[in-house]
C-alpha positions as CSV (number, residue, x, y, z in Angstrom):
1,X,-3.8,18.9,30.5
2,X,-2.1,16.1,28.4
3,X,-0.1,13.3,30.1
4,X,3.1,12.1,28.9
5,X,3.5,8.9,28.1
6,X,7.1,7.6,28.0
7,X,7.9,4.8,25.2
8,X,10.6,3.7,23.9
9,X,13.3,6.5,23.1
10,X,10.6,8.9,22.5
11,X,8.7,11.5,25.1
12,X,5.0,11.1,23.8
13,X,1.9,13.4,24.3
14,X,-1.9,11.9,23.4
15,X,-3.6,15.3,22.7
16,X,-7.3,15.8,21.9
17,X,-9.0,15.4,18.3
18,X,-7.2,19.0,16.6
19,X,-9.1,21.8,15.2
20,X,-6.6,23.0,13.2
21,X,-5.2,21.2,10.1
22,X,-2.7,19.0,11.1
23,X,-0.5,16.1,9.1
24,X,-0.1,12.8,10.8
25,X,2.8,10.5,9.7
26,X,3.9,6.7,10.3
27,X,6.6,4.8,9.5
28,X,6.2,2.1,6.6
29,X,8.6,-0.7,6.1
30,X,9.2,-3.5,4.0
31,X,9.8,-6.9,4.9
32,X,12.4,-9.3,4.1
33,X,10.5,-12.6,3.6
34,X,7.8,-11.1,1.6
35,X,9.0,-8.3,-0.1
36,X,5.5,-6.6,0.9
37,X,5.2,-3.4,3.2
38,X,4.0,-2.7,6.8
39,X,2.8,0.3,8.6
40,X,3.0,1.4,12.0
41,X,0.7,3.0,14.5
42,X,-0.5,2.9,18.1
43,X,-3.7,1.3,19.1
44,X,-5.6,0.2,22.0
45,X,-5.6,1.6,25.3
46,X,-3.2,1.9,26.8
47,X,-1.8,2.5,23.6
48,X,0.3,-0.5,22.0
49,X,3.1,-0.5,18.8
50,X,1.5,-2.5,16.2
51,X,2.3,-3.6,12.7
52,X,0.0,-3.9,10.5
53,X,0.1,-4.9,6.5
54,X,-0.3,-2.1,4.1
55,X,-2.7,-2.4,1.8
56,X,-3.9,0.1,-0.9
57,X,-6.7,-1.9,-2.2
58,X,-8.8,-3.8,0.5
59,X,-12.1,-2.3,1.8
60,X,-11.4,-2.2,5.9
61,X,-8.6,-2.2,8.3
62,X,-8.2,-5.5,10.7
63,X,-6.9,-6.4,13.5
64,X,-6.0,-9.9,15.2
65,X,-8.1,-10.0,18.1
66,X,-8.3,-13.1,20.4
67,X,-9.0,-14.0,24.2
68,X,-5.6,-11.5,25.0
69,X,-6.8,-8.4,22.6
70,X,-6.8,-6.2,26.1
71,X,-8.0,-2.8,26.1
72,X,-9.7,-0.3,27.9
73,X,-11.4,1.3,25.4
74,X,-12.9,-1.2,22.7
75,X,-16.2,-1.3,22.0
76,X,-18.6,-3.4,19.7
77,X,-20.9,-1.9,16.9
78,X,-24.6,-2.5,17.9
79,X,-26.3,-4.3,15.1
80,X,-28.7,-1.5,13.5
81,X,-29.1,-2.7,10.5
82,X,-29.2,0.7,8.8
83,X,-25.7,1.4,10.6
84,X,-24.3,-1.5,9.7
85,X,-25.1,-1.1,5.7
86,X,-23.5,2.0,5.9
87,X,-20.2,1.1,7.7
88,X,-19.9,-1.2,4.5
89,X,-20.7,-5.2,6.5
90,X,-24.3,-5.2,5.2
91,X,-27.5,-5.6,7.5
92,X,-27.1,-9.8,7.2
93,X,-23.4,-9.5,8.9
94,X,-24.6,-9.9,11.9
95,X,-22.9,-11.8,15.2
96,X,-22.9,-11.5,18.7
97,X,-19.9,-11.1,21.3
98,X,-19.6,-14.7,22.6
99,X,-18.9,-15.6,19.3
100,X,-16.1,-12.9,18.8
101,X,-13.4,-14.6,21.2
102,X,-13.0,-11.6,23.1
103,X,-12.3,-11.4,26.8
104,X,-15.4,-9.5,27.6
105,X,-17.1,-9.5,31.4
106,X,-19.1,-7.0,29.9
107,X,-20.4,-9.5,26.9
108,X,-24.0,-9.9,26.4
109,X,-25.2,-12.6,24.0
110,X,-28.6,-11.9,23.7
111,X,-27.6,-8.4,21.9
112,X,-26.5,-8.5,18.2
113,X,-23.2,-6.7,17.0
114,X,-21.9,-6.1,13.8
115,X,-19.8,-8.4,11.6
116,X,-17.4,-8.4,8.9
117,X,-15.7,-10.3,6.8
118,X,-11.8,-9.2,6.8
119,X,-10.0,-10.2,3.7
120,X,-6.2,-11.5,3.0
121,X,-6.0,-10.5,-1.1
122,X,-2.5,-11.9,-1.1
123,X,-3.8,-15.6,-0.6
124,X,-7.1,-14.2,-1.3
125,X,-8.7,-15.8,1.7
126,X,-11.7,-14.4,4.1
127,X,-12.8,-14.9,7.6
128,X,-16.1,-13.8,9.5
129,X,-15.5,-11.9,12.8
130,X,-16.6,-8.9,15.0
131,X,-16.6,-5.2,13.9
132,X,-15.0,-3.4,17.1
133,X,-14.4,0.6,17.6
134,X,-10.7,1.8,19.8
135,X,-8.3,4.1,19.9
136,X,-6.0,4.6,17.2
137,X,-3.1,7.3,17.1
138,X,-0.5,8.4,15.2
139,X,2.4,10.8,15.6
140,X,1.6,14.0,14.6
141,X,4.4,16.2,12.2
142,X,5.9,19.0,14.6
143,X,8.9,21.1,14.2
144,X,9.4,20.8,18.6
145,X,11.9,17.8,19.6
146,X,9.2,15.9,21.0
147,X,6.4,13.8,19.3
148,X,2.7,14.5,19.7
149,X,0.2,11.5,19.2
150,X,-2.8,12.7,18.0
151,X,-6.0,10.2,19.0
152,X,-8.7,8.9,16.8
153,X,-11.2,7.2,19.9
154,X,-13.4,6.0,16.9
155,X,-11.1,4.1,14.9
156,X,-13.6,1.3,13.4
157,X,-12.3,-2.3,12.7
158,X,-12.7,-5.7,11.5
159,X,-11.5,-8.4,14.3
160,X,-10.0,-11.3,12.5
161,X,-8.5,-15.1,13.5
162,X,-4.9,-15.7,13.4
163,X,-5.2,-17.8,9.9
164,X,-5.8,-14.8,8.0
165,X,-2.3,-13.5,8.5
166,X,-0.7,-16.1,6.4
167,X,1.2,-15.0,3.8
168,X,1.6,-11.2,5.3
169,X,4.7,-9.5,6.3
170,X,6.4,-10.8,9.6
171,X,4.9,-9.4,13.4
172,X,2.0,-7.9,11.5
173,X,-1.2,-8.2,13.6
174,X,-4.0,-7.4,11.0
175,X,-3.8,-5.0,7.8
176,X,-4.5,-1.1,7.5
177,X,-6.3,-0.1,4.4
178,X,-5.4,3.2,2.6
179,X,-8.5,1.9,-0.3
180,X,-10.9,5.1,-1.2
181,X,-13.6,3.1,1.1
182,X,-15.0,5.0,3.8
183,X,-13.7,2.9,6.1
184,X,-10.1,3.1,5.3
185,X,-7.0,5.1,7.5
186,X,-7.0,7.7,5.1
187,X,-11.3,8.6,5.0
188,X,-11.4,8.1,8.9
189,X,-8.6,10.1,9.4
190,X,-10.3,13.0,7.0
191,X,-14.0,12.7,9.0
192,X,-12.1,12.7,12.1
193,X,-10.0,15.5,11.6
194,X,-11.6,17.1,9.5
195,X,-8.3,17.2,7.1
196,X,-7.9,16.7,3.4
197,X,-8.5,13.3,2.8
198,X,-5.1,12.9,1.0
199,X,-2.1,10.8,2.1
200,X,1.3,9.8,0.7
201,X,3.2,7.4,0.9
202,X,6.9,6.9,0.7
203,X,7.8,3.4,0.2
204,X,11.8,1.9,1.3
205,X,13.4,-0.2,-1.2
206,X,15.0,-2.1,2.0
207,X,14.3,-3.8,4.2
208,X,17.1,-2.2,6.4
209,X,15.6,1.2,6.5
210,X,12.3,3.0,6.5
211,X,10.1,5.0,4.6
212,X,7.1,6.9,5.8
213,X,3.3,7.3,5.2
214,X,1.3,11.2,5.8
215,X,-2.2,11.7,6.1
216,X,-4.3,14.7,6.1
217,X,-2.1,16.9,4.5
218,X,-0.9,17.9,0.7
219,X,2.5,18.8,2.1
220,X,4.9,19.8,2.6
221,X,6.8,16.7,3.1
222,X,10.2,17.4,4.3
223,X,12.9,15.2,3.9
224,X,16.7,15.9,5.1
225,X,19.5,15.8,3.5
226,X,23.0,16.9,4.3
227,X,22.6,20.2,6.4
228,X,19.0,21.0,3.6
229,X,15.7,21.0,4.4
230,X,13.6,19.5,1.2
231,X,10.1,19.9,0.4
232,X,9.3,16.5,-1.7
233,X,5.8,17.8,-2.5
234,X,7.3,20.4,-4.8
235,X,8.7,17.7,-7.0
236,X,5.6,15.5,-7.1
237,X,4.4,15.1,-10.6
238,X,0.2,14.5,-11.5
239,X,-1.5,12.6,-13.4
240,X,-5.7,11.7,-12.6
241,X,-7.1,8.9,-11.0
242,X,-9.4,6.5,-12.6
243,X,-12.7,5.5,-11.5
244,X,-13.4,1.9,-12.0
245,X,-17.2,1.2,-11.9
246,X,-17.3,-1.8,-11.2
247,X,-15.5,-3.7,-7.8
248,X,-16.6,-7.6,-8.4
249,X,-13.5,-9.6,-8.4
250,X,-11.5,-6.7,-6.6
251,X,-12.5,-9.0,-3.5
252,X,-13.3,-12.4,-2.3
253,X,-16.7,-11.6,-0.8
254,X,-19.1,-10.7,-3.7
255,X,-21.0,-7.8,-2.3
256,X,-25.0,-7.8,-4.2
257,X,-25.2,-3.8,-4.8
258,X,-22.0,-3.8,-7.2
259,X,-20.5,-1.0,-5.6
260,X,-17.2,0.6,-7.7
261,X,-13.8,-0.7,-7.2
262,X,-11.9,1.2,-4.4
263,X,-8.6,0.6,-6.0
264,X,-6.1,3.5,-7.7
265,X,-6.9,2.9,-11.2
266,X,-4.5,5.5,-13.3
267,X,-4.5,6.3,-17.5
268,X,-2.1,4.0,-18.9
269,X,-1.7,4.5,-22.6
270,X,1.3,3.5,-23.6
271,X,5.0,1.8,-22.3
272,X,8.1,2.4,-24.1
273,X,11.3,0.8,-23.1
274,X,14.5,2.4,-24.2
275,X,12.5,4.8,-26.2
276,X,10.9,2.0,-28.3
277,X,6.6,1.9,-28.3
278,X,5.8,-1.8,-27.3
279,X,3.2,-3.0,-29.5
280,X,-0.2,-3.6,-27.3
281,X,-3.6,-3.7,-27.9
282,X,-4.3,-0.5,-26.8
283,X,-8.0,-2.2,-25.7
284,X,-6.4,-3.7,-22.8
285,X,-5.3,-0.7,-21.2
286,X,-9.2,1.1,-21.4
287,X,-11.5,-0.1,-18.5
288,X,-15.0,-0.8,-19.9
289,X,-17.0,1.8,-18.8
290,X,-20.0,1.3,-21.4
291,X,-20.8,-2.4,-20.2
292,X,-20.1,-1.6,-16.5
293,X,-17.4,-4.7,-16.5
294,X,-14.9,-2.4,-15.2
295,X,-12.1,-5.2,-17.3
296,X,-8.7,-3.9,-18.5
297,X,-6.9,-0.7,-16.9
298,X,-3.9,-0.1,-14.8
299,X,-4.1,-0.1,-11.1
300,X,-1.5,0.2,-8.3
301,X,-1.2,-3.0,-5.5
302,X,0.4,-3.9,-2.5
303,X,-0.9,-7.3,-2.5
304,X,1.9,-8.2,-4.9
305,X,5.7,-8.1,-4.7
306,X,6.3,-7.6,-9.0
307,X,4.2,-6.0,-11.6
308,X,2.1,-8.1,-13.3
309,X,1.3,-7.8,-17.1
310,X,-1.2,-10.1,-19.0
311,X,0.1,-12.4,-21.6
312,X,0.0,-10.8,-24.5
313,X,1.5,-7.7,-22.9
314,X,4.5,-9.9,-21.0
315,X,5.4,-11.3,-24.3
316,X,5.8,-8.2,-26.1
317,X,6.9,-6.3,-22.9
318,X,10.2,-9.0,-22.5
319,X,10.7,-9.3,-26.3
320,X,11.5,-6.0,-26.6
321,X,13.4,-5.5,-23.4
322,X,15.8,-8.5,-24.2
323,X,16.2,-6.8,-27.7
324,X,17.3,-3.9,-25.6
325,X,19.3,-5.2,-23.3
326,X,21.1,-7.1,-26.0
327,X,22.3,-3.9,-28.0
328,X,25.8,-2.3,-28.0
329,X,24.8,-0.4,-25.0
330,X,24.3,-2.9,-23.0
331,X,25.6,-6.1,-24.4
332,X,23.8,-8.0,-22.3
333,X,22.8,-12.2,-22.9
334,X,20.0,-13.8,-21.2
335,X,20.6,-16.8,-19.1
336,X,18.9,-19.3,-17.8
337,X,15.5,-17.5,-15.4
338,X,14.8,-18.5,-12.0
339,X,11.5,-18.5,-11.3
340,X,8.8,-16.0,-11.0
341,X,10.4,-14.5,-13.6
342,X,11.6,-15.6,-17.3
343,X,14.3,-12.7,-18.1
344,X,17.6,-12.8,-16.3
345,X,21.1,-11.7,-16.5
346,X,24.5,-13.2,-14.7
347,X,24.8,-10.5,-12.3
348,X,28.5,-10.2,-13.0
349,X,27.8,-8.9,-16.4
350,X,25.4,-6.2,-15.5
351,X,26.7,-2.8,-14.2
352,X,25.6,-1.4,-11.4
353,X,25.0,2.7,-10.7
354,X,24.0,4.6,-8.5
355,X,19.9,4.2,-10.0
356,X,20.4,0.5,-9.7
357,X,21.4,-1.9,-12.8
358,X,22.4,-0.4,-15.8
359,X,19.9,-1.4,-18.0
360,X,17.2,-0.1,-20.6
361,X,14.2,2.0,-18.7
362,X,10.7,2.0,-19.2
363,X,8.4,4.6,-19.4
364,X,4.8,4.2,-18.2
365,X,3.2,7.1,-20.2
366,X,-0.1,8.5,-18.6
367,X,-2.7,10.4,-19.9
368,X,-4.5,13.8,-18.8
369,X,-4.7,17.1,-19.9
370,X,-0.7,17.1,-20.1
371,X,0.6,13.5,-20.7
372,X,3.4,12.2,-17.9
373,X,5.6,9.5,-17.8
374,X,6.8,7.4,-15.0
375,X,10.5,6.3,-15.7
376,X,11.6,3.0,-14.1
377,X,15.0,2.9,-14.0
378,X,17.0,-0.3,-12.8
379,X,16.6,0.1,-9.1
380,X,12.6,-0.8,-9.7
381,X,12.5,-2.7,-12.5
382,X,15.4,-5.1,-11.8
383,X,15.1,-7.9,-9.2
384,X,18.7,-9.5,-7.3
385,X,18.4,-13.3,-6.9
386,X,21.2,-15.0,-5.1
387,X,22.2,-18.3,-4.1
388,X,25.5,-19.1,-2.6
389,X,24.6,-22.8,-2.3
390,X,23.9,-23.2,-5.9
391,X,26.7,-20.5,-6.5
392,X,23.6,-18.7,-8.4
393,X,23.7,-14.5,-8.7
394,X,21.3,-12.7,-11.3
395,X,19.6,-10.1,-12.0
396,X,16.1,-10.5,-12.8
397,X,13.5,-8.7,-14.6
398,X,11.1,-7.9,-12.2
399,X,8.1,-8.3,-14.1
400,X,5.9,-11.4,-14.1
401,X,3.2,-13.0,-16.7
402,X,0.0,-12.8,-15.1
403,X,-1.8,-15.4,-17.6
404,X,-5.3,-14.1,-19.7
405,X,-9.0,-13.3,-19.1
406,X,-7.4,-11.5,-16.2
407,X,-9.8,-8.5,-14.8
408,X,-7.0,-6.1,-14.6
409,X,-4.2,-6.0,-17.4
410,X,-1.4,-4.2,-16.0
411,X,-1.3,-4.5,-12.1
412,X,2.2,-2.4,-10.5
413,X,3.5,-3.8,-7.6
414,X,5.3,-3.6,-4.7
415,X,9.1,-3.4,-6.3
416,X,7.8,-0.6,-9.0
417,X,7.0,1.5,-5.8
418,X,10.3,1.3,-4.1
419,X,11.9,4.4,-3.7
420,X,8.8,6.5,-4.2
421,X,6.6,9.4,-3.3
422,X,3.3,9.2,-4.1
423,X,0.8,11.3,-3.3
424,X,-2.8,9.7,-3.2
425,X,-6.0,13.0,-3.4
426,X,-8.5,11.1,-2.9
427,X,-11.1,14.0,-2.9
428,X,-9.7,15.4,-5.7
429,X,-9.1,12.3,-7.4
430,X,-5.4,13.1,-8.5
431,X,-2.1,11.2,-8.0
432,X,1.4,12.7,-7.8
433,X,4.3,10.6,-8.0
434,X,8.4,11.7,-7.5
435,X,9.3,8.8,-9.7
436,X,13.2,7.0,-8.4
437,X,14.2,9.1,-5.2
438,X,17.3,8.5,-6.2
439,X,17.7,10.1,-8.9
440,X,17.3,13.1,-6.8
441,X,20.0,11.7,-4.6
442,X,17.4,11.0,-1.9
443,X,16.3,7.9,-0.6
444,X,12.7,7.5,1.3
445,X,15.1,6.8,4.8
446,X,15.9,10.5,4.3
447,X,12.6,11.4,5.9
448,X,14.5,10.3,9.6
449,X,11.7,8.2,10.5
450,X,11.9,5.5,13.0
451,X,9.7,2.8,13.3
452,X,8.7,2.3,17.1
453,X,6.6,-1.1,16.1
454,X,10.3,-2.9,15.2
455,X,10.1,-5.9,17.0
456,X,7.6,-6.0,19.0
C-alpha cells in the first residue's frame, strides 16, 4: 500500500514507477533579482521541496550537496570506466567519497566513484564533484483532489560546491537540465517511465505568479479559465528542431569526442518588424553543417534574461524598430537608454494594452514544410526600467547586442519566453509554441499551479 505523506497544504501519495502513461508536472517560476526561471520538485529521502535553476541547455542536473545533504537513499556511482563514459563524465572523471564532502559512515576511500564537472553557463563557471543517484519525484496530473508523487529512485546527479550558485535565481540549490542529453529531467523521466520523452514548458512573466513545466506527455495541457476547461495543446503551433553538430563552446569543459550540441536549435529565416524584412545576412542564420563548425543558427536559452542578436543583426534589428516606432502609429522618440539596452522610450509616452506596450511587433519567421511565425508582441519584447530615486521610468527594448565572432547569432531568452507554451519532442525532434498567452486571454498562472518549494 502507499503511505501518505502530509506537506504543506497538500495530502501527498509516493506511488511506484507507473506502467501506464502518465504526465508529471512542476511548477516553474521566475525570479525577481534575476529575471531567470526556477523549477520545483521533491528530492531526497524523506522527500524535501527544492528549487532548482532551469536550464534548457546544460548537459546534467546538480545539486548542492555538502556535510548536511541528508538522505536515506543516496548513493554514489561506482567508477567503471565503461559506465561512467556513458553517463556522459568520461572514464578520467574519476574521485572518491572522502573527497565529495558528504556525511557518509558508509564512505570507503579506497573505492573510486564517479565525477563530474557541473556547470553554471550564466557566469560560465565549472566545479569538479561527485556523481550521486536519489530519489526524485514529481506530482503527477490527476483529475482526484489529491496529488500523487510519482518516484524516480534512480534520479542521477552532479553534486556541486556552494560557489557554483552565483548568479542563479534566489533559494535555488543546484540546476535541472531539460538539454536533449541523456542525462537531463526530461530523458530520465522517458527511460524511467517509459513515457514520450516530450515536455513543455509554460514560463510566467511574473515573478508574482507561476507557470508550470509537463513531462512525459504530448497533452493535453489543461489550463482553467472562468468556469472552461482549456486544452493548450490544441493551440500549439510546430515548427522542427535543428540539429547542431557540433557542441564545443556550448560548455566550459571541452569534451575530446566532439559530441553535438544538446541545445534547441530552431530554422530561423527571416524577422520582420511591423511587417518590414530586416535586412541580414541570411548566412548568419544557417548553422555550418558542411565544416562541422556548427557557427550561426538560432537557439532558445535560459542562461540569459534578453535575446541576444550579433552586431550586425542588432544594428539593423534597432534601426528599423526605431523607424517603426517613430511613425504616425506610434509616434514614439527615443530617449536616452539605460543600460543593457540602447532603445528606450519615456514610459509615459508609450501606451499600454492588454498584450503589453503598444508598439511595433516582430515576427520570427521559421522554416519547415509550412513556414510559421512567432509574433512578439510588447509584453516580450519590451522591458520596464524604473527608478524612483532618479525619477527614471522607461520602456526598453529588450533586446541586447551580443558583439561578433559569436558561435550562435541569434540566441532567445528568458523575456521572449514569458507567457509561453512550448512544447519540446525531443524524440520527434519538433517544437510547438502558443506564442503570447495573452492574446488568448490566458496567462501561464491559469494552469492553478502552486509552487510548494516557495520559500523554503
Amino acid at each position: 500500500m502507499p503511505h501518505s505523506l502530509s506537506l504543506w497544504s497538500f495530502t501527498f501519495f509516493l506511488l511506484p514507477i507507473p506502467t501506464l502513461q502518465t504526465t508529471l508536472f512542476s511548477p516553474v517560476s521566475k525570479d525577481k533579482s534575476t529575471n531567470l526561471f526556477t523549477l520545483s520538485v521533491y528530492l531526497k529521502t524523506p522527500l524535501r521541496p527544492t528549487k532548482l535553476f532551469l536550464d534548457l541547455a546544460f548537459l546534467f542536473p546538480w545539486t548542492l550537496c555538502d556535510a548536511n545533504y541528508n538522505s536515506s537513499s543516496f548513493r554514489y556511482v561506482d567508477c567503471d570506466r565503461t559506465f561512467c563514459f556513458y553517463l556522459g563524465f568520461g572514464g578520467a572523471s574519476c574521485t572518491n567519497c572522502t573527497e565529495a564532502g558528504l556525511s557518509d559512515p558508509n564512505c570507503i576511500p579506497e573505492n573510486p566513484i564517479c565525477g563530474a564537472y557541473p556547470e553554471n553557463l550564466v557566469v560560465r563557471d565549472y566545479d569538479f564533484d561527485a556523481t550521486l543517484i536519489d530519489t526524485l519525484a514529481l506530482p503527477s496530473a490527476d483529475v482526484s483532489t489529491k496529488t500523487h508523487l510519482i518516484s524516480l529512485p534512480n534520479y542521477t546527479f552532479s553534486c556541486a560546491h556552494s560557489s557554483l550558485l552565483k548568479g542563479l535565481p534566489k533559494d535555488v540549490t543546484g540546476l535541472v537540465s531539460l538539454s536533449r542529453y541523456n542525462l537531463s529531467l526530461p530523458n530520465q523521466i522517458s527511460s524511467a517511465l517509459s513515457v514520450p520523452n516530450t515536455f513543455a514548458v509554460c514560463f510566467p512573466g511574473s515573478f508574482k505568479s507561476t507557470g508550470v513545466a509537463f513531462f512525459g506527455s504530448k497533452g493535453p495541457y489543461y489550463a482553467f479559465f472562468e468556469n472552461s476547461k482549456i486544452d493548450l495543446s490544441k493551440s500549439l503551433i510546430y515548427t522542427p528542431l535543428i540539429v547542431n553538430p557540433d557542441g564545443i563552446g556550448d560548455t566550459v569543459i571541452s569534451y575530446s569526442d566532439n559530441p553535438p550540441s544538446y541545445e534547441y536549435f530552431v530554422n530561423l529565416t527571416s524577422i520582420r518588424i511591423n511587417g518590414q524584412n530586416v535586412p541580414i545576412n541570411v548566412s548568419l542564420l544557417n548553422i555550418d553543417h558542411e565544416n562541422f563548425l556548427g557557427i550561426g543558427g538560432t537557439k532558445f536559452s535560459s542562461n540569459t534574461p534578453y535575446t541576444l542578436l550579433e552586431s550586425s543583426i542588432y544594428k539593423a534589428f534597432t534601426k528599423l524598430f526605431i523607424k517603426e516606432a517613430s511613425s504616425s502609429r506610434f509616434n514614439l522618440t527615443k530617449t536616452s537608454p539605460e543600460k543593457p539596452f540602447s532603445v528606450c522610450y519615456a514610459a509615459r509616452l508609450v501606451k499600454v494594452t492588454s498584450i503589453g506596450p503598444d508598439v511595433p511587433t516582430v515576427d520570427l519567421e521559421l522554416g519547415g514544410k509550412k513556414g510559421v511565425v512567432w509574433r512578439i508582441v510588447g509584453a516580450n519584447s519590451m522591458v520596464r526600467v524604473k527608478n524612483k530615486k532618479n525619477n527614471l521610468d522607461l520602456w526598453c527594448l529588450g533586446f541586447v547586442d551580443n558583439g561578433v565572432n559569436k558561435k550562435t547569432s541569434i540566441v532567445i531568452g528568458a523575456k521572449q519566453l514569458e507567457e509561453n507554451l512550448m512544447q519540446f519532442d525531443i524524440e520527434s525532434n519538433k517544437l510547438g509554441f502558443t506564442s503570447l498567452l495573452t492574446s488568448h486571454s490566458l496567462k501561464c498562472s491559469n494552469f492553478n499551479v502552486t509552487d510548494f518549494a516557495k520559500n523554503n
